[in-house]
N, C-alpha and C positions, 0 to 999 in steps of 0.2 A: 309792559312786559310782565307776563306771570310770575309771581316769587312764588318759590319751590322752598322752603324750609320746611322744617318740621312744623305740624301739628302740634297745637297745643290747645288748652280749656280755655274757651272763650270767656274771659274777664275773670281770670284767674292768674296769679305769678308761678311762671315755673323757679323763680328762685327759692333756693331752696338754704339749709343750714351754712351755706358756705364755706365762710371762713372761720368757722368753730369745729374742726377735728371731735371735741370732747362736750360736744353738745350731747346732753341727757334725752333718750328718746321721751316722747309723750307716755312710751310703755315698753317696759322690758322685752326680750324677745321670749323671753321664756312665759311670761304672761302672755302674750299675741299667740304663742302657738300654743299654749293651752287655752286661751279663746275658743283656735278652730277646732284642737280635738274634741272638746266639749260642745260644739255645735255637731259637728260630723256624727259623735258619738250619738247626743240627740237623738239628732234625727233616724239613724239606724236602728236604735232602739225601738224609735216609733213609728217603724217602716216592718219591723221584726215582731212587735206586740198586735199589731193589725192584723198582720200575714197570721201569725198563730191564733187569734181570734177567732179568722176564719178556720184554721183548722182542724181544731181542736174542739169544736162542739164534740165528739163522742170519743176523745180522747186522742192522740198525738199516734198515727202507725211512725213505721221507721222511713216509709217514704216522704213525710211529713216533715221530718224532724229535718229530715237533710236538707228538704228544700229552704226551709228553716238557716238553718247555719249556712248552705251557699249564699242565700239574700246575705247576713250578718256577714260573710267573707267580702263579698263583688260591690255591695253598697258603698262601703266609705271610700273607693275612688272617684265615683262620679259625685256623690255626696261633698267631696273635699272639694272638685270643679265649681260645684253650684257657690258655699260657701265662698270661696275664694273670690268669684266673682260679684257676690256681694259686696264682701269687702272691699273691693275694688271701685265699686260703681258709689259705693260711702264715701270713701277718700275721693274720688272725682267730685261729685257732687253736695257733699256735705261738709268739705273744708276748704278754709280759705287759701292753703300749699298745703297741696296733698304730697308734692315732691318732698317735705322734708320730711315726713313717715317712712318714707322708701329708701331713700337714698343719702343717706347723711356724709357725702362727699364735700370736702373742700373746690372749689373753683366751679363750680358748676355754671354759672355767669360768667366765665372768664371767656374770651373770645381773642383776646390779642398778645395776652403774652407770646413774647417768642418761645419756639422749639429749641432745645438745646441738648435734649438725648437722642442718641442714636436710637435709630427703628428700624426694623427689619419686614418687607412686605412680604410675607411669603406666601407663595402657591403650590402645596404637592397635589400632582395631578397622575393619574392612570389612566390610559389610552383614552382620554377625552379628546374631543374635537380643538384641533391645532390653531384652528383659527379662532374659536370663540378664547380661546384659554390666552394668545396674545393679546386679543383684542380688549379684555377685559383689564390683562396686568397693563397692558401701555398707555389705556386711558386714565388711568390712576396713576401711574409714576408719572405719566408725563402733568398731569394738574398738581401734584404735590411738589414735581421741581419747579413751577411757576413763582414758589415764594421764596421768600430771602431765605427761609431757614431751609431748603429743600435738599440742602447737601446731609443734613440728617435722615433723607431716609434713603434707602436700601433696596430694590424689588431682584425675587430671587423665583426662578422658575424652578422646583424642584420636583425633577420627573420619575417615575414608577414603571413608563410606559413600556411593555416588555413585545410591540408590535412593531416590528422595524421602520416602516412604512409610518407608521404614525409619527415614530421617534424623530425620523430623518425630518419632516415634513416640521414638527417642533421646534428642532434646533434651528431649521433654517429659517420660520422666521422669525425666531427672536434673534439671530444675529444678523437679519434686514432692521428689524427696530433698533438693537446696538450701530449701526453703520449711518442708520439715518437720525439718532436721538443724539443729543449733547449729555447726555445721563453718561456713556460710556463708561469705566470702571464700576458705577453702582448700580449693573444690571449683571447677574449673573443667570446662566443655564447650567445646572447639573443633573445629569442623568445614574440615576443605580445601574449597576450591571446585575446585581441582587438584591430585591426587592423583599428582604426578607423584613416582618414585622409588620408589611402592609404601612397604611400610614402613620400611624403612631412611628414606625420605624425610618418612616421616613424625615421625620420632623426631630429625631434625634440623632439623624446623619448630620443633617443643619444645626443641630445643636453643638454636636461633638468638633465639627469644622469651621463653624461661625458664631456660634454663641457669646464668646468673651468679645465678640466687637460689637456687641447690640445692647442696648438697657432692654426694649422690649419687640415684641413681633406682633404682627397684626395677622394672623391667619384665614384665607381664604382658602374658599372650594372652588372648584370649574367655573362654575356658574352663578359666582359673587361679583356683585357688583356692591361698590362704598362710593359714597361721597367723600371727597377730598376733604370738605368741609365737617364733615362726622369724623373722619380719621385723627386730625390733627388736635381734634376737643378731646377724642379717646388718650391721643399723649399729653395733653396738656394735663388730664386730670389725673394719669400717671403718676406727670411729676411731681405734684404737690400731694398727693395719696400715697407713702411710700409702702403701707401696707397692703394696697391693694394688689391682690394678682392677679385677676382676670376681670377683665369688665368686657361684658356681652353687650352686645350691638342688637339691640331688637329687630329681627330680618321680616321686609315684606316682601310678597311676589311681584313678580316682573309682569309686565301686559304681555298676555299671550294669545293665541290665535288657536289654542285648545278649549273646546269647552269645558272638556272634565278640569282643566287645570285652572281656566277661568272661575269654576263655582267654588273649586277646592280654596285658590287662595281671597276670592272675595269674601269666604267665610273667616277664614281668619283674619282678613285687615280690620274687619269692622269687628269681631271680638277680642281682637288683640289686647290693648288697651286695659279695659277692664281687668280682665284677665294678670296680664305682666304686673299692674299695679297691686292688685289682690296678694298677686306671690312675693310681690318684691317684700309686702309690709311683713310676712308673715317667715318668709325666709330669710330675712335680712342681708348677712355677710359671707351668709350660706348658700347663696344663690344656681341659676343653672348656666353651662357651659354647654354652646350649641355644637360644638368642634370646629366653627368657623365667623368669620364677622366677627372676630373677638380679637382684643386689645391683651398681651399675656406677657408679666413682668418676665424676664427671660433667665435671670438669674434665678427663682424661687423655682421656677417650671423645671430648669435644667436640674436642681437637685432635688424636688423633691416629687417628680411626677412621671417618672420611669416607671411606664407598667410591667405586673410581675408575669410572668407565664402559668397560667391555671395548669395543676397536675391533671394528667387523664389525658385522653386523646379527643380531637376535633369531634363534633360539633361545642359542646360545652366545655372540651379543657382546650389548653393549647391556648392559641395567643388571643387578647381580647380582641375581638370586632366592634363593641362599641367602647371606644375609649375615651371621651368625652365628657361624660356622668364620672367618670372612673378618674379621670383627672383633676374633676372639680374638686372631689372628697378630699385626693390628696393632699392640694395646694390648701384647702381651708384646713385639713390636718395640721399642715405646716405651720398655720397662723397665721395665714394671708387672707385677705376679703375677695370673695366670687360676687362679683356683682350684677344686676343687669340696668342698664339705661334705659330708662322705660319712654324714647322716642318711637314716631310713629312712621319717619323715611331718615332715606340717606344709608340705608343698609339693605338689599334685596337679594334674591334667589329665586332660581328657577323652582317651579316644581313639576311634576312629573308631568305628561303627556295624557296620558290614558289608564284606566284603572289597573291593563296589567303590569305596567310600570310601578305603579304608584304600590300593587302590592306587591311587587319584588324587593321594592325598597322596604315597606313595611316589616317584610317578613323578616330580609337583612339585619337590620335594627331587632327585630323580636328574638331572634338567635343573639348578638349582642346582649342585649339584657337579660337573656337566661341566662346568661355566665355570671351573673350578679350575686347568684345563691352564693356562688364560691366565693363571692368576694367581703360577704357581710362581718366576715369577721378577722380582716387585714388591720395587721396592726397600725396604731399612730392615727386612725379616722377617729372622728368624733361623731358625735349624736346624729346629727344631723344629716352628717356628709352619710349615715349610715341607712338613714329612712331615706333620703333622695334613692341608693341603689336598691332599696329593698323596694320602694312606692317602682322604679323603674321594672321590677323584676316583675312585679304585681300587676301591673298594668296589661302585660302579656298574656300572664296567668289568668286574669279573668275573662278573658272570651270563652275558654276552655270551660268554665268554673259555669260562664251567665247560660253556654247554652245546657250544661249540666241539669242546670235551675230548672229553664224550661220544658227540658226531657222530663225532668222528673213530674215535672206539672201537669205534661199531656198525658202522663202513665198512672198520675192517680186519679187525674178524669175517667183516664178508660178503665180505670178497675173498678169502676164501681160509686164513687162518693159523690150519687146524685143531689145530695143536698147544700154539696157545696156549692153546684148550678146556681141555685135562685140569690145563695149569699154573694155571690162575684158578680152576678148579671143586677138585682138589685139593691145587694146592700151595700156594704163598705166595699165591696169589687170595685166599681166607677172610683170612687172617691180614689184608693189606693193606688188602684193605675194612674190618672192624673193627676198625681200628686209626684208620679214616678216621672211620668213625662215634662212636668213641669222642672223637676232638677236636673235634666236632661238638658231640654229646650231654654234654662233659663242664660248659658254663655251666649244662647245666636240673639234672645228676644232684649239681655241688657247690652249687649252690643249695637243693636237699633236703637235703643232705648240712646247711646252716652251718643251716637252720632248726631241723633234728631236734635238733642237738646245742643249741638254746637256749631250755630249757623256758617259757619264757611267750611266746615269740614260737610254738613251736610250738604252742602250746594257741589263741594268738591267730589260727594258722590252720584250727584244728579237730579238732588233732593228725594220730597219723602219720597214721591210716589215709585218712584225707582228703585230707589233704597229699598221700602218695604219689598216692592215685587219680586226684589235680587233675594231678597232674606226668604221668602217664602221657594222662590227656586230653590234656594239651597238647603231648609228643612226640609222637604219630600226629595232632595238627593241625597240627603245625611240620611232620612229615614230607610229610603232603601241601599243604602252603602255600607250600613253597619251592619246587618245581619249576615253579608256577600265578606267583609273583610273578618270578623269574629270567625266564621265558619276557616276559612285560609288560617288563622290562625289558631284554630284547635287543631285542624289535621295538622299544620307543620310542627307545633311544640307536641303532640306526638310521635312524629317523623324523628324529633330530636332526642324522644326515649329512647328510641331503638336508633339513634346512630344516621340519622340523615341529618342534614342542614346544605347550608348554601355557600358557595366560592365567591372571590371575590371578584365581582364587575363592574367593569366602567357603567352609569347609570345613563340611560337613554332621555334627551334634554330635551328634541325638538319633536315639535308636533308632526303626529302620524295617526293616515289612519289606523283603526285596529279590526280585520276580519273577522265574520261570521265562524271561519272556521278556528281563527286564533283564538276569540274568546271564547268559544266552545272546547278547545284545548284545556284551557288555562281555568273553566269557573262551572263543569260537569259536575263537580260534588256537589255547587251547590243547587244548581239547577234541579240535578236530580235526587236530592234530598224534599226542595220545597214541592215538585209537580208530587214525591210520592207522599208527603204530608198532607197535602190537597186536598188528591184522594181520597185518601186513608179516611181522615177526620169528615170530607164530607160523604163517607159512608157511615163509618161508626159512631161521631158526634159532632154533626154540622154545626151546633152552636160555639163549639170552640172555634169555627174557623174567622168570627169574628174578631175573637182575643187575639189572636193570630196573626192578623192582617198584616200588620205592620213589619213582620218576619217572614210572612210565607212569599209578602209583594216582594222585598229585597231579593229574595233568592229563586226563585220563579223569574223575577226581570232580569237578573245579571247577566245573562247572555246580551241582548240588543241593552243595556245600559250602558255594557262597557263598548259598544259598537257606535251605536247613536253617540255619546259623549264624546267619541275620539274623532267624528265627522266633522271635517271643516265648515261644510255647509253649514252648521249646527254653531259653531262657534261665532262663525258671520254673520247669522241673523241674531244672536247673544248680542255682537258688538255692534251690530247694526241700529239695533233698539236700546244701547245703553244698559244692559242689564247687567247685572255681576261684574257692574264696573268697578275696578279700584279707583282712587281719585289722581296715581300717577297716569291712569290714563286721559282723564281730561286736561292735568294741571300737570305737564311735562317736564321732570326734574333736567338738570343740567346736565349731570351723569348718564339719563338713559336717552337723552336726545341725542347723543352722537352715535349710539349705538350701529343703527342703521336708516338708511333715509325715510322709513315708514316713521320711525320715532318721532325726526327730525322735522314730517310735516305735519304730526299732528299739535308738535309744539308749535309749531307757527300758526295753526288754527285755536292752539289755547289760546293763545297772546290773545285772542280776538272774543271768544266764546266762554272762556273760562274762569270763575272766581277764583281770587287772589286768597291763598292760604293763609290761616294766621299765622303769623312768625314766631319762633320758639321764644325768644326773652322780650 
């Protein structure tokens, strides 16, 4: 039979500081994140002195200068990514326990103590699908009362759903699951009759009514799925970490039958890794909080991470949308440790369907973290907790900012400055663009990189040849994807100047097609920005439409991108040939094989086909 645990570095311990609480790190945190400022710094610098090299042969205009300062503004976010995942891919590969840099938790080995605090499984959900949302919380309560300590936990359907039809439909079957489960009293459904506060407000109705019976909650969305066996290690490290308040659950995606969903999250399984490691070293005890698949001391959370109500009216003021990042700050305000577990299963989510899912949500989130501006200077945060909402806030801000950059690039081409031609076409041009694309492309290429080198996780992806093929799919969909969501996100944080943004919806989970005419709906701007770029440049200066390319292809394709991507046909022949596979699709975890019978028989074809994962300890 296939064993499904976690992922680990082959011929490396993931044990880590254990049972030393006041173990001395190898290096302060304040050294480690002056590290990266000083690389980030670096490198911007010498991304900023090149650029003005070139432009400044006959002295700096004002168009110059700006393009100047937006590079120094929009660089150190993707500059922070590259570095990070350096450092990550050091610690993987360059230490003998990288875990104990990252994580300086007690029990991290521990596996068998008994449970002896109470937990609370909670789910606030809004007019989501009735049956995925039972199905999800009863295959989890019902594996955690399997063990002796299972009268410790608690599962709590907490509903928002303001669609009657939906609601009815909710109640009734979770009190077929109560009728048919032996769980009885530790299943609860409550519904709001006012849903005010959104979810944040929802989790402090379960606070104010159930809180003083819980030590901690395990918070899920719609479409979380947990391993029983990740849940119960989240409390056990709990208990012997009494400063810890939040410890994140590193989330992968679910096998999906969407292509776009399929490339989106095979991107992230295989840069994961790197990635969370890099951040863990450098953010320590300041860590991130995804608002789900997290483990949350319940006492620290109930007092000290009540969000405030921003002054001003909706979009930017009024209640937060992303509260998440906002909760983290507080609770590490408080004195408590935000951590993340840098496992690679046993925590998963759906992700979106089709691109114009994927930017509804986006853009959700991007409204969210412009409310961040308001929040940078809430009292009782600290350092850190204060550059997570500001880097959050920033991150929005620079699409606006990158295609600023560009504008202004193609504007001083056309005015005139032919001699900048031969400098960017032969001289330091090439160099300084691939050096841009290389900080870009280097999260997907050291994610290849930490796979290959770890033979059962690369067999677990289908080996190299696949792996690589998957990884090169997904950088010519990342390349054309970035310019099509950048664009969405300069028009809407415009839209947010003047008083537009978004309400809150339930998020669209399963795959569908998406029509010729709905993504012509939904992705006109950018269509018709790149065909009249096109144009333009190949009348007025065809050789820029070289430098181009890679922006005009994005936004010119996005109509049949987001169509082709959301074709099942399209997905079939992905999974037909093994491409953009994740490895729970060959190596079928326990938790998503009961899902539904397709799950159920490709697990019984791993048992036969599929390498055995290496086991976490």
């Amino acid at each position: 039979m296939a064993v499904t645990t976690e992922i680990s570095e082959g011929g490396s311990s993931l044990r880590a500081i254990t049972d030393n609480p006041n173990h001395e790190a190898p290096m302060s945190m304040i050294a480690r994140r002056a590290v990266l400022v000083t690389l980030v710094l670096a490198t911007v610098s010498g991304f900023a002195l090149v650029l003005g090299s070139l432009l400044a042969r006959d002295g700096l205009t004002v168009i110059e200068g700006s393009m100047i300062a937006l590079l120094v503004i929009t660089m150190p976010w993707v500059t922070a990514g590259f570095w990070t995942t350096v450092i990550g891919m050091v610690l993987l590969h360059g230490t003998r326990d990288w875990m104990r840099y990252v994580l300086p938790l007690r029990g991290l080995d521990d596996h068998d103590t008994p449970i002896y605090r109470r937990t609370a499984i909670v789910m606030p959900v809004y007019n989501e699908s009735p049956e995925r949302v039972v199905r999800n919380l009863r295959q989890l309560g019902e594996a955690l009362a399997l063990h002796s300590d299972g009268d410790t936990f608690d599962v709590f359907l907490l509903s928002d759903t303001n669609k009657p039809e939906i609601a009815a439909r909710e109640e009734a079957l979770f009190e077929a699951w109560r009728r048919e489960s032996n769980l009885g009293e530790r299943l609860h459904y409550r519904r709001r009759a006012d849903n005010r506060r959104k979810k944040a407000g929802n989790i402090e109705d379960f606070l104010d009514r159930w809180g003083e019976a819980f030590d901690y909650m395990v918070v899920l969305d719609a479409d979380s799925i947990m391993a029983p066996g990740l849940v119960r290690r989240l409390v056990r490290l709990m208990q012997v970490n009494p400063k810890l308040g939040i410890l994140q659950a590193t989330n992968a995606g679910l096998p999906t039958a969407s292509a776009f969903a399929r490339i989106m999250q095979f991107g992230q399984r295989h840069t994961m890794r790197p990635q969370v490691v890099g951040s863990s070293w450098w953010q320590g005890d300041c860590g991130a909080y995804w608002g789900h698949n997290a483990i949350i001391r319940v006492d620290a959370f109930r007092t000290h991470c009540r969000l405030p109500v921003l002054p001003g009216r909706a979009p930017l003021g009024g209640e937060i949308m992303s509260h998440d990042h906002v909760e983290a700050a507080l609770m590490h305000g408080a004195g408590y440790e935000v951590r993340v577990l840098p496992v690679e299963s046993g925590s998963y989510e759906e992700t979106p369907p089709s691109l114009p899912d994927y930017m509804k949500r986006m853009l959700r989130w991007c409204q969210g973290n412009m409310q961040y501006s308001r929040l940078l200077g809430l009292p009782g945060l600290r350092a850190c907790g204060r550059l997570h909402l500001l880097f959050a806030f920033l991150v929005y801000l620079a699409p606006p900012l990158w295609y600023g950059l560009v504008g202004l690039g193609v504007a001083n081409a056309l005015i005139g400055d032919r001699y900048i031609e031969g400098g960017f076409v032969f001289g330091a041009g090439p160099a300084l663009f691939a050096s841009a694309m290389a900080i870009v492309l280097m999260p997907k290429l050291a994610g290849l990189v930490d796979v290959v080198l770890r033979p059962a996780t690369r067999a677990a992806f289908g080996g190299v040849a696949k792996l690589s093929s998957g990884v090169l799919i997904e950088i010519v969909f990342a390349v054309l994807l970035t310019p099509v969501m950048a664009l969405a996100q300069t028009i809407f944080v415009v839209g947010l100047i003047f008083g537009r943004g978004l309400s809150w919806e339930a998020q669209e989970r399963d795959a569908r097609g998406v029509s010729y005419t709905e993504a012509l709906s939904r992705l006109w701007p950018q269509f018709l920005l790149g065909t009249s770029l096109v144009l333009g440049l190949g009348v007025i200066e065809p050789w820029l439409l070289a430098w181009a390319a890679p922006i005009l292809a994005g936004l010119v394709l996005a109509v049949p991108l987001a169509v082709m991507t959301s074709r099942p046909a399209v997905g079939r022949i992905l999974e037909h040939h093994g491409l953009c596979a994740i490895p729970e699709e060959r190596v079928v975890p326990e938790e998503l094989a009961q899902l539904d019978y397709r799950m159920r028989q490709r697990r019984v074809n791993s048992i036969v086909t599929s390498p055995v994962l290496e086991p976490f300890s």
